[in-house]
C-alpha positions in Angstrom: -36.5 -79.5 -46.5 -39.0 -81.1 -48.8 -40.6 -78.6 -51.4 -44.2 -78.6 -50.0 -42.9 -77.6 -46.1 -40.8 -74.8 -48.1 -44.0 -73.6 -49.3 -46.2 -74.1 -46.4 -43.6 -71.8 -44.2 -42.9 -68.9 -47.1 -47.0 -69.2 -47.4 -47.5 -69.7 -43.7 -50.6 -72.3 -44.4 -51.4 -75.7 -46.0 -53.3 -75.7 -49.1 -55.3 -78.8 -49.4 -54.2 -82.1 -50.9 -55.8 -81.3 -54.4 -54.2 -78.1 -54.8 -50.9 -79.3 -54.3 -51.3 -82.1 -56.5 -52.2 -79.2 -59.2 -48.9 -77.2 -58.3 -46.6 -80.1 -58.5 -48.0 -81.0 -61.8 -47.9 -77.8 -63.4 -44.4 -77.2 -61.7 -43.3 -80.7 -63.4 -45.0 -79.5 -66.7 -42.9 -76.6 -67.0 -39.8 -78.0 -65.6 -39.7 -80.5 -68.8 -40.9 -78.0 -71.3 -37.9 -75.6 -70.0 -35.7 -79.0 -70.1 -36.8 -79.7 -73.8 -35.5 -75.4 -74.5 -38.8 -74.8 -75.4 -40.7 -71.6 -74.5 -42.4 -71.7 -71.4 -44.5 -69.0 -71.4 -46.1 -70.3 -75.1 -46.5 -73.9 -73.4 -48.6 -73.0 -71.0 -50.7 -70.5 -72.9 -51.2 -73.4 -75.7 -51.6 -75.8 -72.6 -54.3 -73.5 -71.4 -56.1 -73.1 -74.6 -56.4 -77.0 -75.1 -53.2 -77.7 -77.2 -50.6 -78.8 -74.8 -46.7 -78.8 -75.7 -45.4 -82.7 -75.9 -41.7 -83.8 -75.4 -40.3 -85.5 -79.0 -40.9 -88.8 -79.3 -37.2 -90.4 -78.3 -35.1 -91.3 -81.4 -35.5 -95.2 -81.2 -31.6 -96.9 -81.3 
């Protein structure tokens, strides 16, 4: 079942097309900051205060 029909039955409603553009993004914000091992919790407070957390730059071969 795709993600967004998951949500619409456990919320029992649609959310608008904006809004769920805002949920996937955050969701895919803190999906690569958990990746990374970083704190979550500190990334999206920094992220909220105007400092958002960045992966490291790839370590060129």
């Amino acid at each position: 079942m795709r993600p967004a029909k998951t949500q619409q039955e456990i919320f029992g409603r649609l959310r608008s097309e904006t809004a769920t553009e805002h949920r996937y993004a955050i969701r895919g914000y803190v999906s690569t900051v958990a990746e990374h091992g970083a704190d979550v919790m500190a990334a999206i407070r920094d992220a909220l205060l105007g400092c958002a957390w960045m992966a490291p730059d790839p370590v060129s071969a």
